[in-house]
LUMNUGU-944328 format. One line per field, with one value per residue (C-alpha): residue number from 1; x, y, z. Coordinates in Angstrom, 3 decimals. Layout:
BEGIN
resi [NUM|...] $
X [X|...] $
Y [Y|...] $
Z [Z|...] $
END
This chain:
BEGIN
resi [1|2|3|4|5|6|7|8|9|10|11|12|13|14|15|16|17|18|19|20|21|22|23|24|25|26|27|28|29|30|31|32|33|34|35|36|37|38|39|40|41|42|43|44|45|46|47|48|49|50|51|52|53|54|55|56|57|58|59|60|61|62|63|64|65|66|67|68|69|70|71|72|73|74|75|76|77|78|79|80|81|82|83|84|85|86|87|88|89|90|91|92|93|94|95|96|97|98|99|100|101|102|103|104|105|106|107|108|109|110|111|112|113|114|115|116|117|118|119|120|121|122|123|124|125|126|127|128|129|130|131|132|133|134|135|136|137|138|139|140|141|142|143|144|145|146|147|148|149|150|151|152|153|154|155|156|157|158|159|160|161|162|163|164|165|166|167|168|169|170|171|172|173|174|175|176|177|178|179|180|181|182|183|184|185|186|187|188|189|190|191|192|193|194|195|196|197|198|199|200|201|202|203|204|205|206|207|208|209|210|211|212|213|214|215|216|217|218|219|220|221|222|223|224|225|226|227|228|229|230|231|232|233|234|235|236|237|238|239|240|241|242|243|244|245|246|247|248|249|250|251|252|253|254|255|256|257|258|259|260|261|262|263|264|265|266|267|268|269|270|271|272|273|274|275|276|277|278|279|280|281|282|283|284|285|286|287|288|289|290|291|292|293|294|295|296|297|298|299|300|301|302|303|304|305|306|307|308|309|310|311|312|313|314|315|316|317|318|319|320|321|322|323|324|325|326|327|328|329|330|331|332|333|334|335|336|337|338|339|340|341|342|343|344|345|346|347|348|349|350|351|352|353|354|355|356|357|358|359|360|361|362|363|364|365|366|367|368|369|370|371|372|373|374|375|376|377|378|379|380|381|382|383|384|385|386|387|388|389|390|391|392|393|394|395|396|397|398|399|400|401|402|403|404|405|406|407|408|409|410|411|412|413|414|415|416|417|418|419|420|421|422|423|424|425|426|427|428|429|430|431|432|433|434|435|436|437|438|439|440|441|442|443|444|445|446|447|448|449|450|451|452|453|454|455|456|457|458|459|460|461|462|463|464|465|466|467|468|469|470|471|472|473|474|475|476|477|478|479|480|481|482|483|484|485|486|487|488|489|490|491|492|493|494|495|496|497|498|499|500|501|502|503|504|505|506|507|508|509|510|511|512|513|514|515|516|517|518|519|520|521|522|523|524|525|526|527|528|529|530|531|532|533|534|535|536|537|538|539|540|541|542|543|544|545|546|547|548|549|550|551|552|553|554|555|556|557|558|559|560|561|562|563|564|565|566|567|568|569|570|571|572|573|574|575|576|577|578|579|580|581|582|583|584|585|586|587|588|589|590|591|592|593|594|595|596|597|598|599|600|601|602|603|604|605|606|607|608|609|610|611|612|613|614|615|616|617|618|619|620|621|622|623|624] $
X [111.804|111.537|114.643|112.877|110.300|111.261|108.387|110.159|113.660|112.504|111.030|114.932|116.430|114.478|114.657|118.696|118.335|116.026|118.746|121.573|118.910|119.111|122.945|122.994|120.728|122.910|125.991|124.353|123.039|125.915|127.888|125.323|125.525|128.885|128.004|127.615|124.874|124.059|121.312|118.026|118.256|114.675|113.632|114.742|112.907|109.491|108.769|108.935|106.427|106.865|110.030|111.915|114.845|116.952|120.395|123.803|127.268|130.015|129.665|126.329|122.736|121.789|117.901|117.543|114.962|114.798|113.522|110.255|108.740|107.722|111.045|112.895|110.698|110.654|113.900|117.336|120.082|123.764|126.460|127.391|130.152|133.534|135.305|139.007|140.666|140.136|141.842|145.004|144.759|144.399|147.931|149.325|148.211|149.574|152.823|152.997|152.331|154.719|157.199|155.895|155.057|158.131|160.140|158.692|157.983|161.690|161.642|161.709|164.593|166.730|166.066|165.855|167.787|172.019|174.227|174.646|178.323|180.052|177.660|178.207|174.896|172.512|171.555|171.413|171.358|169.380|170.441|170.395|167.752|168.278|169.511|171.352|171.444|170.314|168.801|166.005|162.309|160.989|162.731|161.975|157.953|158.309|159.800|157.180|154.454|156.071|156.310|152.620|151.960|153.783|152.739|148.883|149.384|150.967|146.767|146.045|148.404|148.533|144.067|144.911|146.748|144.598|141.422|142.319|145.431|146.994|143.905|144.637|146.387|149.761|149.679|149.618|153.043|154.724|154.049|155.543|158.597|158.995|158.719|161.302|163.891|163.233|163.445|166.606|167.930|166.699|168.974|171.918|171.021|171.228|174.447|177.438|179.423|176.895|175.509|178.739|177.976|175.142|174.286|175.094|172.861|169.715|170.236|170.279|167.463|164.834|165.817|164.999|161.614|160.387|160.744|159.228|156.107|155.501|155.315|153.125|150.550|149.998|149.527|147.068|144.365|144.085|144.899|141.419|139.278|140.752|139.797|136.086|135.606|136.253|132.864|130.465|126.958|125.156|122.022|120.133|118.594|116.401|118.179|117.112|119.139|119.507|117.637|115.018|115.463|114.729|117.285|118.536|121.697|122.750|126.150|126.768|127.395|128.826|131.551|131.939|133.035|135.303|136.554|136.763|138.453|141.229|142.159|142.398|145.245|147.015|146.895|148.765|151.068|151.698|151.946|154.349|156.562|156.742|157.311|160.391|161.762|161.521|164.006|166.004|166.981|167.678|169.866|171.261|171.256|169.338|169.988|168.348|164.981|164.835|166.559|163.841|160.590|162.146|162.409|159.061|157.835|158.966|155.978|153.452|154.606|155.009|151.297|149.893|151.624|150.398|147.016|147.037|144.505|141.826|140.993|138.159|140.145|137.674|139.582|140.298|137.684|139.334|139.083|136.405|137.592|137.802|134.094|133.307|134.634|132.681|129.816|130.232|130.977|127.643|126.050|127.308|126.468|124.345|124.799|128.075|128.307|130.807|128.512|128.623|125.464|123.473|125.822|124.179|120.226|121.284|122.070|119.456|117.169|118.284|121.618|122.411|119.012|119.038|121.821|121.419|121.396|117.600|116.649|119.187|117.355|118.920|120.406|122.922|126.963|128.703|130.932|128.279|128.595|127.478|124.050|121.466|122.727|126.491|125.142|123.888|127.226|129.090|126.371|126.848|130.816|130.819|128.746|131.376|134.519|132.427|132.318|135.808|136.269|136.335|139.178|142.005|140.849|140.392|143.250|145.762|144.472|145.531|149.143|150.120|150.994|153.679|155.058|154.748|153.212|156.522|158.332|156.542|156.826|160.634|160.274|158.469|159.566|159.900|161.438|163.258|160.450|161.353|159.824|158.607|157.137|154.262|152.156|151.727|148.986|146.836|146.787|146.668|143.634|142.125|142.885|140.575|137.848|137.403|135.782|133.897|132.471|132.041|130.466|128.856|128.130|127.347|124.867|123.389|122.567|120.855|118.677|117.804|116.402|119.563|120.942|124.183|124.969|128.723|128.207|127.242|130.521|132.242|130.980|131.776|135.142|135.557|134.884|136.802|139.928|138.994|139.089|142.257|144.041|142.357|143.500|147.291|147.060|146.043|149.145|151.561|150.232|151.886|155.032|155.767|154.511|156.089|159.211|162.700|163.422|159.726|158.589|162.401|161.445|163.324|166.281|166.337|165.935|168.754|171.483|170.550|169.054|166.582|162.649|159.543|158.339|155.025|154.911|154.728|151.512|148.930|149.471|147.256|144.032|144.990|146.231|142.933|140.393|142.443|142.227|138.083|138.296|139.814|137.207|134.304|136.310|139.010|137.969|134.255|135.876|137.604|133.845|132.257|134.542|134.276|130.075|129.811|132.454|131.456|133.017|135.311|136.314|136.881|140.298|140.023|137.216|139.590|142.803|140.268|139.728|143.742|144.650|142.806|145.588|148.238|146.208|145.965|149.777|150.009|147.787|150.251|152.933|151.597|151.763|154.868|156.182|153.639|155.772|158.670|158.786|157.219|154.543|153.302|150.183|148.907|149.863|147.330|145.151|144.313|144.656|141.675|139.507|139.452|138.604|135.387|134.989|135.201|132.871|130.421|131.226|130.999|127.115|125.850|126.875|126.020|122.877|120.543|123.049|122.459|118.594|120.235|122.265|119.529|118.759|122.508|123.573|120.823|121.259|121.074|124.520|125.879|127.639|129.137|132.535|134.938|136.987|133.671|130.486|128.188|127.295|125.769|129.474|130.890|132.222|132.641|135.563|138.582|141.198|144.182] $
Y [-16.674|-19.962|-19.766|-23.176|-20.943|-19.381|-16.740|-15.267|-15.819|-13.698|-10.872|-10.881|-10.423|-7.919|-6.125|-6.095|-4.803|-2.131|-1.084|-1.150|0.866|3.477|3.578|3.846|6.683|8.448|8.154|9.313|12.042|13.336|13.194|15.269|17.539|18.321|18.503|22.261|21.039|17.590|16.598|14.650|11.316|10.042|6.732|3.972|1.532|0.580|-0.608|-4.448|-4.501|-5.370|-8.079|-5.294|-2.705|-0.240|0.304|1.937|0.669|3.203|3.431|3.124|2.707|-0.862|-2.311|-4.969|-7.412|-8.898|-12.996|-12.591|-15.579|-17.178|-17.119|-18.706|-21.286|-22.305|-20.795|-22.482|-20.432|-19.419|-17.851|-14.428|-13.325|-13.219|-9.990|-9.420|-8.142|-11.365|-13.133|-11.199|-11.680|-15.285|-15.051|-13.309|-16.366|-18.994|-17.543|-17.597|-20.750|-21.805|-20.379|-21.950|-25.272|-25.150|-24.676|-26.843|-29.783|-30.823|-29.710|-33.224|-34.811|-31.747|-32.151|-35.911|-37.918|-37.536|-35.750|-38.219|-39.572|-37.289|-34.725|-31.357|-29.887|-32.758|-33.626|-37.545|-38.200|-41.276|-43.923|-41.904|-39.520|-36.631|-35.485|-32.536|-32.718|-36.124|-35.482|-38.257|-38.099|-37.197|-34.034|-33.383|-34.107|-31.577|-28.911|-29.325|-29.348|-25.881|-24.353|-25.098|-23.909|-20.391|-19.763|-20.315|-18.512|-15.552|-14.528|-13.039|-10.582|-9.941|-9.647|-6.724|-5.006|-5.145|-4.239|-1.711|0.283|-0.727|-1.935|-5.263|-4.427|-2.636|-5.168|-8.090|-5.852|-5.593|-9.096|-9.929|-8.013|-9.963|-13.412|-12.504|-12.263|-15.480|-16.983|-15.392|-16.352|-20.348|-20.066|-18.811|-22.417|-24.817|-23.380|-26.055|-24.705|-24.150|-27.679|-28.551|-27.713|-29.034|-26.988|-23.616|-25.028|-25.757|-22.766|-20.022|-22.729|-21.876|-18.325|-18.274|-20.441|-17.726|-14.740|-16.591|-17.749|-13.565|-12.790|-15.922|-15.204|-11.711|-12.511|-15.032|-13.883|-11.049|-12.689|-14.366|-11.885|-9.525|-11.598|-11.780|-8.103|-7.637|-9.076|-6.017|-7.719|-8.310|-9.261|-11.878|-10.576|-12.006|-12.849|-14.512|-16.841|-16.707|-20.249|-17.734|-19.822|-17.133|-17.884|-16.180|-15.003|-15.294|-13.921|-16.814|-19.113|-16.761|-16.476|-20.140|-19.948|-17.412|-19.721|-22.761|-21.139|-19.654|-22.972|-24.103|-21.867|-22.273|-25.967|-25.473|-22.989|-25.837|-28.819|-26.582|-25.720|-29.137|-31.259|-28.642|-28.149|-32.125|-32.259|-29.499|-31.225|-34.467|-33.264|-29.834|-29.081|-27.704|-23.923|-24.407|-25.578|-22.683|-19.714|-20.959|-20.102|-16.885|-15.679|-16.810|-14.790|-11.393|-11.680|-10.943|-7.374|-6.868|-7.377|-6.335|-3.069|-2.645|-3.738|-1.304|1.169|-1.185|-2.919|-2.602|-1.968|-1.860|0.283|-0.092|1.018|1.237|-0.081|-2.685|-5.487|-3.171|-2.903|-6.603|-7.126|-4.489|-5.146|-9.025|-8.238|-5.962|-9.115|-11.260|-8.696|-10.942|-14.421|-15.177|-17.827|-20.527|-23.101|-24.044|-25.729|-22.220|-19.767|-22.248|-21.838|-18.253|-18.478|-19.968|-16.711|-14.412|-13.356|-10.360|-8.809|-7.032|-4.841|-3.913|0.048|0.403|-1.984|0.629|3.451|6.140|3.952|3.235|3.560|6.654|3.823|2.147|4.361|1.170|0.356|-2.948|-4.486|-4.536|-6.316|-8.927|-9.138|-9.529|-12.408|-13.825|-13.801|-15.542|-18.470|-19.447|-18.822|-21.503|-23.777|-23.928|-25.287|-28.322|-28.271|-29.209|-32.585|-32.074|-30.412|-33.137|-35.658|-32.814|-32.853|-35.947|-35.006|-32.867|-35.017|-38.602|-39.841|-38.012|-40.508|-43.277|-42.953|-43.033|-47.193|-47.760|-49.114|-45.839|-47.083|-43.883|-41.326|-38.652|-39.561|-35.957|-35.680|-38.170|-35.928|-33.856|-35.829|-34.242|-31.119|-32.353|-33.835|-30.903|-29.522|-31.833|-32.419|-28.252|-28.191|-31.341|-29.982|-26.185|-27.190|-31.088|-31.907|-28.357|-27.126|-31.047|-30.901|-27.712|-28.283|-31.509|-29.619|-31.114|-28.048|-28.760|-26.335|-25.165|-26.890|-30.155|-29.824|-29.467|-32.237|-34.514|-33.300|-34.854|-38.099|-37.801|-37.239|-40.073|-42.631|-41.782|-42.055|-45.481|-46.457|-44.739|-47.396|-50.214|-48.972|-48.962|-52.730|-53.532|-51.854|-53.329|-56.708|-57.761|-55.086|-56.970|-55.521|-55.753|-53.128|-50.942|-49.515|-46.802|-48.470|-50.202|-47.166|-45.267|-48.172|-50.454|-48.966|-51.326|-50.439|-52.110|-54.481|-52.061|-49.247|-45.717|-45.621|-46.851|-43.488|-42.665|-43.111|-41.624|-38.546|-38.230|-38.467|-35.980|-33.774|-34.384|-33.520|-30.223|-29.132|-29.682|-28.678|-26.230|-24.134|-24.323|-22.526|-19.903|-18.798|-19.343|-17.512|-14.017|-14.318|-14.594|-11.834|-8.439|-6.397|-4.772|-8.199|-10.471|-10.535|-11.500|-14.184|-15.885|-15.419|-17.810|-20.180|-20.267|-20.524|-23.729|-25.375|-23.768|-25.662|-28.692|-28.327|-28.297|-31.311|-32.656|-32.742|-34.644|-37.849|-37.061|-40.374|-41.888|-41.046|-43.271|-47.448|-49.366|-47.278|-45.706|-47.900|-46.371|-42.736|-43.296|-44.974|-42.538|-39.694|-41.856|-41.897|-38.468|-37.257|-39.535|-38.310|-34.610|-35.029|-36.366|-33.648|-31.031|-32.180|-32.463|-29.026|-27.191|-28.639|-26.200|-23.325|-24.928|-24.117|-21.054|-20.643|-18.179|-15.991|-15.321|-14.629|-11.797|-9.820|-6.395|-4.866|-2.344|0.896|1.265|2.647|2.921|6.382|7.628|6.676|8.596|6.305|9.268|10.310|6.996|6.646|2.296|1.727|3.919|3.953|2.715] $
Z [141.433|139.575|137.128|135.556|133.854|130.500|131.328|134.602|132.704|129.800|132.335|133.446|130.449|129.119|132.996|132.252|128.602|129.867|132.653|129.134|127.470|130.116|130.739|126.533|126.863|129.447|127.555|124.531|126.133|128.245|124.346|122.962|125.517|124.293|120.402|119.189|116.628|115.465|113.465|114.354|112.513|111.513|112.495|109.497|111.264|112.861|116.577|116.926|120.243|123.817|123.504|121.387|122.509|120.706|122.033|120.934|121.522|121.422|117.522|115.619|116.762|116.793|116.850|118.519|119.048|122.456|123.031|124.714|127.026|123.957|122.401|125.234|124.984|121.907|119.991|120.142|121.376|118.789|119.392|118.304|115.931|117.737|116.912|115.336|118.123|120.263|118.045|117.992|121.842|121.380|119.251|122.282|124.624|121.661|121.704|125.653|126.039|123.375|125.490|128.838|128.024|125.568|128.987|131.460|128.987|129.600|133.424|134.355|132.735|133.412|137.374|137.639|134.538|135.224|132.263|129.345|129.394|126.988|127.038|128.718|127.309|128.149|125.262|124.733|121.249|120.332|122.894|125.815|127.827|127.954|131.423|133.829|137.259|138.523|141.478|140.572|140.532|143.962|143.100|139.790|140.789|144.047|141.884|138.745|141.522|143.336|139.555|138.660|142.610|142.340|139.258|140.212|143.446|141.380|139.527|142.754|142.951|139.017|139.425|142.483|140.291|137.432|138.753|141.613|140.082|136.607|134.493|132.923|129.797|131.470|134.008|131.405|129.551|132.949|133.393|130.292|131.366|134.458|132.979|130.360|132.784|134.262|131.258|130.503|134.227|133.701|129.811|132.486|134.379|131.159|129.887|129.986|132.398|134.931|134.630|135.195|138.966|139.970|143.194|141.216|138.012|140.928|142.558|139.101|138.122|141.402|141.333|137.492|138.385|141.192|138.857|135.601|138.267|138.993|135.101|134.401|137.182|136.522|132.738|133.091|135.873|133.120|129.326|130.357|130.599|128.708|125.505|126.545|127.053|123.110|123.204|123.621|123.923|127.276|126.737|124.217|121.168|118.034|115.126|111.517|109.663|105.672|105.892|107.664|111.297|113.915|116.498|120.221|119.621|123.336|124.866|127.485|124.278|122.588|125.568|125.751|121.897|122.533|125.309|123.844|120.459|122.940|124.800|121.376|120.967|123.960|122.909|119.790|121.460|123.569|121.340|119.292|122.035|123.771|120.239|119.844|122.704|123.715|120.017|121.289|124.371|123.113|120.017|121.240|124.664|127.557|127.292|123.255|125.217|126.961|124.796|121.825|124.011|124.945|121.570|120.805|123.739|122.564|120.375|122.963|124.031|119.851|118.842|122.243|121.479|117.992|118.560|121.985|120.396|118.902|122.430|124.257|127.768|130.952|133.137|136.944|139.028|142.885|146.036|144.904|147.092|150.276|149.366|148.446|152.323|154.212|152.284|153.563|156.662|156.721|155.910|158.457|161.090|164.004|162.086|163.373|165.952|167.458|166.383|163.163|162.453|163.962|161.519|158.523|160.227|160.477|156.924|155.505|154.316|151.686|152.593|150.820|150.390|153.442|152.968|149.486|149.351|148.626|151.894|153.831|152.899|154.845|156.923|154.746|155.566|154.373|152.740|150.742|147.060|145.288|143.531|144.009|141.077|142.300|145.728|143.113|140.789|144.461|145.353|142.080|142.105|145.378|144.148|141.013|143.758|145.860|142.531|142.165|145.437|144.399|141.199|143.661|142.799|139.106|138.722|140.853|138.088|135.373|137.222|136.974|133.062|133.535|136.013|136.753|133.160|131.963|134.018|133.282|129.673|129.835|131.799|128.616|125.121|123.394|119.679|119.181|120.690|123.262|126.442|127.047|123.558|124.209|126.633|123.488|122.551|125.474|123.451|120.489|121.625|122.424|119.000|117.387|119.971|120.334|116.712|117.115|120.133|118.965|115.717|116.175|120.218|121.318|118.788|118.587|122.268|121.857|118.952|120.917|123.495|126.471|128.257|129.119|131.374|132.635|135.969|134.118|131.420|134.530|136.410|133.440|133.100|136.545|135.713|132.297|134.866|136.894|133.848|132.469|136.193|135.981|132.447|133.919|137.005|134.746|132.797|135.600|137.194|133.324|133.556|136.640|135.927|131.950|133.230|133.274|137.334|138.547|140.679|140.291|136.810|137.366|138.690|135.399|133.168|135.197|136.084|133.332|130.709|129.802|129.651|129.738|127.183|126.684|123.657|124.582|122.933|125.416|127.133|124.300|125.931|129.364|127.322|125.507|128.039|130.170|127.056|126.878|130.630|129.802|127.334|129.877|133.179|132.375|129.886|131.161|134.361|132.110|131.305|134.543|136.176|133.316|133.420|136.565|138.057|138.663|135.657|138.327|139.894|136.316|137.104|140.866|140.567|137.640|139.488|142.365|139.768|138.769|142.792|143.070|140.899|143.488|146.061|143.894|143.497|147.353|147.909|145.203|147.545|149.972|147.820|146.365|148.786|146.298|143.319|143.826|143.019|144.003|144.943|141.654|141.151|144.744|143.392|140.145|142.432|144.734|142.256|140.226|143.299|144.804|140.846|141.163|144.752|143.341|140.664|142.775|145.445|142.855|141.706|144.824|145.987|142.994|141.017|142.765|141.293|138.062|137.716|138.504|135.041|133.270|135.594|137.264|133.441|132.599|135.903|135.358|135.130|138.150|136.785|140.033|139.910|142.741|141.798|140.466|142.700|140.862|137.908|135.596|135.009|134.990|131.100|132.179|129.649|128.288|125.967|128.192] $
END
């Protein structure tokens, strides 16, 4: 199939709306079945030809009026209305990020700076950082980097839950339940007379770290695509503007809204928890820091509760992934060799064609309950965990945020300014770009006729990394050059307390191009990962795309020896490179995916249902 063609891309879209048609049909005719008398409705409305369709969503009949060949050609693409409920999810996300970044945005003075003299809190007023154990910044990097590793290893086991047993929304509340207590446990670590022993203070502190990482992984592999699903449509239809513009009101941008409009909130959950916390801790105390964010948290459960009945809630469909394996393993059957190069030649023809169900025939495995179209979801889901490959060297550029620029601020002049409050202006960043690009870049690049597809916002979000690690070494050759101790910065903040001659502020510029990075590379991956998931794998394929910061977080320890004096120009150094090298990496391994964009978005959907292999009495979604 050429993908390139608009005419072969429209005979796709209209084969998936056909296949909706049909399962709307079913549904509509199983309720009937039911009814003890309902009247015929006649037709309000003509035929609209060969590109049209009429289907029902669980509550009226809808016409709509599919894009034929001509249309895909020729018609620019909007996005759809985004529905209530996902907003009162995004709320949910705002206030748990509030309480996560709130916490960890003073993770690194509590491990590395020492307690204030005369404070038994940590707090350090005006003329001092802020500071609890002192165990320096080696420590306080390795720790940050385990935290963001656990709690990006955690999405897998939250996404098995979800999909196979609990559905996502109970596993998102149990979640919840589990990263209340660590927050509760890491208040326990911060109080005054723990701090007053350091070894007890680390210890309540890790213990408190582990349990918050369970509750944070489970949430997000399924926060994600839990707000996307309150997006019914599947397939493109004709719409007309009040200006009279006919336009393709097409659910892949719609999604990416959706997306964009969420990271928008976790960004102001963030910049709100960070700014207060960062306060807290350098006029209160340590246990403030982290008792605030907990309160703030009890919000999630609150409107997740109330809003329980409005959701649309797919629910969990069985042994899928038991499935997703065999069915691989089918695949693989004769191709596998020691030789690497002969498993690729193997490869090379259509790899999951042959063991769809309808090439079987009879021949089929008792096992194999599934349809065509599931064979091509699976196919399809494989291909975006094989694009995220590559984020452990987006997101190792993304880490050096919470870590080392947090250290580096504090060897600057700061005139009064928290050291930890500056990386704020990463989300803020994102704050403002988000509407530029939702309502100014976006839409300008489509009207222009430029596609710029999720793989290419991604690929550019790469090399948006790369330059602010450059403009952060350029920073740090400064530091260490106009500094009054040279390359022992830190020596000088800690035993001396004098900083570098350089203002805070030309973080700026590092901050904002990692927050232009984010737009194009994380949340892209947020919607890569829920279009191209099988509906009963959303929240495995995203809990893959979370996982590769775990790995990033790993590779992150290996140049920990980097994140010491006088060796911190190296550590931006090689962080800068390796997010070119990904970029690069990243292109040349996916642009033939990329012609691929259209046609992997209209495939038709599989009604294929674990606990219920005969689609006809599959109902797809419940009430949870």
């Amino acid at each position: 199939m050429n993908v390139s063609d608009p005419v072969e891309v429209a005979e796709v879209a209209r084969a998936r709306a056909a296949a909706h048609d049909a399962q709307m049909n079913e549904k509509m005719d199983h309720k009937l079945s039911l009814a003890p008398s309902i009247e015929e409705v006649p037709p309000t409305s003509k035929e609209v030809g060969v590109s049209s369709a009429v289907y029902d969503d669980d509550h009226a009949h809808l016409q709509r009026q599919f894009p034929s060949d001509e249309d895909f050609r020729h018609l620019r693409r909007v996005a759809g209305d985004i529905p209530w409920t996902a907003y009162t999810v995004a709320l949910v996300e705002l206030c748990e990020r509030f309480s996560y970044y709130g916490t960890t945005a003073v993770f690194v003075n509590f491990i590395q700076r020492p307690l204030p003299v005369n404070s038994t809190t940590g707090a350090g007023g005006d003329h001092h950082n802020p500071g609890a154990l002192g165990m320096g910044q080696q420590a306080s990097t390795g720790l940050t980097l385990f935290n963001a590793f656990w709690s990006y290893v955690m999405p897998l086991a939250g996404a098995y839950m979800a999909d196979q047993y609990w559905g996502r929304f109970r596993t998102i509340m149990f979640s919840i339940g589990a990263a209340l207590l660590g927050h509760i446990i890491l208040i326990v670590s911060a109080l005054p007379p723990v701090i007053a022993s350091p070894n007890g203070a680390i210890a309540c502190f890790s213990i408190g770290l582990l349990i918050m990482g369970v509750g944070t992984g489970g949430f997000k592999s399924n926060i994600s695509p839990l707000i996307a699903e309150q997006y019914r449509e599947e397939v493109p239809y004709i719409k007309t503007l009040k200006n009279g513009d006919r336009v393709i009101v097409d659910p892949a941008a719609t999604i990416s809204r959706i997306y964009l409009y969420f990271y928008m909130m976790i960004n102001i959950g963030s910049i709100l928890g960070q700014v207060s916390m960062v306060y807290a801790e350098k006029y209160v105390g340590f246990w403030l820091s982290y008792f605030l964010p907990t309160m703030m948290y009890l919000g999630c459960p609150v409107v997740l509760f109330f809003c329980r009945n409005k959701y649309h809630l797919v629910k969990p469909t069985g042994s899928v992934y038991n499935q997703a394996i065999r069915l691989w393993k089918l695949a693989m059957k004769g191709r596998w060799s020691l030789n690497p190069a002969r498993i690729w030649k193997k490869n090379e023809k259509p790899f999951w064609d042959s063991v769809k169900p309808s090439a079987l025939g009879p021949n089929r495995p008792v096992w194999m309950t599934f349809d065509d179209e599931w064979v091509d979801e699976v196919s399809r889901g494989l291909k975006a965990c094989r694009v995220f490959l590559w984020y452990p060297l987006y997101w190792l550029a993304y880490n050096q945020m919470i870590n080392n620029l947090t250290s580096q601020a504090a060897t600057m002049r700061l005139n009064g300014v928290p050291n930890d409050i500056i990386n704020n202006l990463n989300p803020l960043a994102l704050i403002i770009f988000i509407p530029i690009m939702d309502f100014l870049v976006y839409p300008g690049l489509r009207r222009m006729g430029i596609k710029f597809t999720p793989l290419k916002r991604i690929t550019a979000g790469f090399f948006f990394a790369g330059s602010g690690m450059i403009v952060a070494t350029v920073t740090q050759y400064y530091i260490y050059k106009i500094g009054p101790c040279g390359k022992e910065a830190n020596y000088c903040l800690d035993e001396l307390n004098k900083h570098s001659d350089i203002s805070v502020w030309v973080q700026t510029l590092t901050y904002v191009l990692g927050g232009i990075s984010e737009i194009f590379a994380s949340v892209t991956s947020l919607e890569y990962a829920f279009t191209k998931a099988p509906k009963n794998m959303r929240s495995l394929v995203q809990a893959v795309a979370l996982f590769m910061n775990a790995f990033s977080s790993a590779l992150g320890q290996a140049l920990v020896g980097l994140s010491k004096d006088p060796l911190l120009v190296w550590n931006y150094t090689v962080v800068a490179i390796l997010a070119f090298v990904g970029g690069i990496g990243f292109w040349l391994t996916n642009y033939k995916l990329d012609k691929q964009e259209d046609e992997l978005n209209n495939l038709p959907a599989s009604r294929y249902n674990a606990n219920n292999p005969n689609p006809k009495l599959d109902e797809e979604t419940t009430r949870q």
